[in-house]
C-alpha positions as CSV (number, residue, x, y, z in Angstrom):
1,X,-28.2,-8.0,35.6
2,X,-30.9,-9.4,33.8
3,X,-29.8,-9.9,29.8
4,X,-32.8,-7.5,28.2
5,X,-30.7,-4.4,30.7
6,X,-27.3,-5.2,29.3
7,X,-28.8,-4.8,25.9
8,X,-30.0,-1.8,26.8
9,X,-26.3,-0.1,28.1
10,X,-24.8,2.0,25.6
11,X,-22.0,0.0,24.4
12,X,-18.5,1.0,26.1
13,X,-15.8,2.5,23.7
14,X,-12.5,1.3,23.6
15,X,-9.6,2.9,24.8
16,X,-7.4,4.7,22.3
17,X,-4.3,2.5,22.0
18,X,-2.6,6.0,21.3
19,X,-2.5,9.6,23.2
20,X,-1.3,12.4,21.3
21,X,0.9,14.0,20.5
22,X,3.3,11.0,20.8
23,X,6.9,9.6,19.3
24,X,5.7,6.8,16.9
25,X,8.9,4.9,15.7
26,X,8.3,3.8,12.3
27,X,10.4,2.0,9.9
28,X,10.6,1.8,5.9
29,X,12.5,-0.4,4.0
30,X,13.1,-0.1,0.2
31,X,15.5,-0.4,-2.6
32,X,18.7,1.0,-2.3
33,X,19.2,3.5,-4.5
34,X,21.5,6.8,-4.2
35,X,18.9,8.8,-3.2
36,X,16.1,6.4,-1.9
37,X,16.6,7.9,1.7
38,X,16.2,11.7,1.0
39,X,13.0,10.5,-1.3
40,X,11.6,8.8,2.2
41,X,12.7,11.9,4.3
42,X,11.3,14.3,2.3
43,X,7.8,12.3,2.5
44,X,8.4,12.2,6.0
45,X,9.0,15.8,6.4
46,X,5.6,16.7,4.5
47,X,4.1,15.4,7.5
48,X,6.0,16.0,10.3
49,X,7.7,19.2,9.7
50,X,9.3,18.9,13.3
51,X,11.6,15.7,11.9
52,X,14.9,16.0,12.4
53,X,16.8,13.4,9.6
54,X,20.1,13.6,11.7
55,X,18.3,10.4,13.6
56,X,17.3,8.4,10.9
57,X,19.3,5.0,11.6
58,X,20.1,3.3,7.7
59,X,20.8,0.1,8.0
60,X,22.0,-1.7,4.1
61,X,20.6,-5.5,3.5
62,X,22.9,-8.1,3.6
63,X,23.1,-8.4,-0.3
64,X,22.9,-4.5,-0.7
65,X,20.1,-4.3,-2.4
66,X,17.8,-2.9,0.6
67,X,18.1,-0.1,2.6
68,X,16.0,0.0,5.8
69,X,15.0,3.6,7.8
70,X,14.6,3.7,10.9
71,X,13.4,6.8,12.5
72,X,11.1,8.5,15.3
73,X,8.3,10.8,14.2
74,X,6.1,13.2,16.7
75,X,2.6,12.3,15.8
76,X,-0.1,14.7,16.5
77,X,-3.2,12.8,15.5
78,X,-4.1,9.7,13.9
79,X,-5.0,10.8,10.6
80,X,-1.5,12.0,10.5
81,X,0.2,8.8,11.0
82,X,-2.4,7.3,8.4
83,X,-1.7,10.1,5.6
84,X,2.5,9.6,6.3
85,X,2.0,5.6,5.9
86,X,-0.1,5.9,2.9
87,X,2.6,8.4,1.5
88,X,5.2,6.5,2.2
89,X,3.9,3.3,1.2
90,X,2.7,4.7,-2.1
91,X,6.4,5.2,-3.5
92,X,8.0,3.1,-5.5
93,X,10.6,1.9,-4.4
94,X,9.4,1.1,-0.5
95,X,8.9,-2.3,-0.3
96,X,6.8,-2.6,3.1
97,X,7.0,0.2,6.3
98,X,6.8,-1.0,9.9
């Protein structure tokens, strides 16, 4: 195919790395405070109301000063993921979320 014709294809999209609805595990880690993990379920529930924060795995820092979430949410789109990482990553205390 002659260079001027490739110019000419309409350029191919790529694939969604995603397909929704999907479990997206996500983590969030932050200080640890006595009620930094209902402040980060909360959030979480906001946008998921399906969560269930029975399966949120805490795991404490060596030190004790951090407290990491881990947890599985059901995301339906993309700009849901986006809006619950901006929340999230807006607060505070929450150091970086994974």
């Amino acid at each position: 195919m002659a260079e001027q014709d490739k110019k000419d294809l309409p350029e191919e999209l790529p694939a969604p790395l995603l397909q929704f609805p999907c479990e997206f595990p996500m983590k969030v880690v932050g200080q640890r405070t006595d009620d930094f993990a209902q402040q980060i379920v909360a959030i979480i529930e906001k946008h998921a109301p399906d969560f269930n924060p029975s399966e949120v795995e805490m795991k404490v820092s060596g030190k004790g000063n951090y407290l990491s979430l881990g947890f599985l949410v059901n995301a339906t789109s993309q700009d849901m993921l986006d809006d619950l990482y901006r929340s999230l990553t807006a607060h505070p205390l929450v150091k970086f979320v994974l």
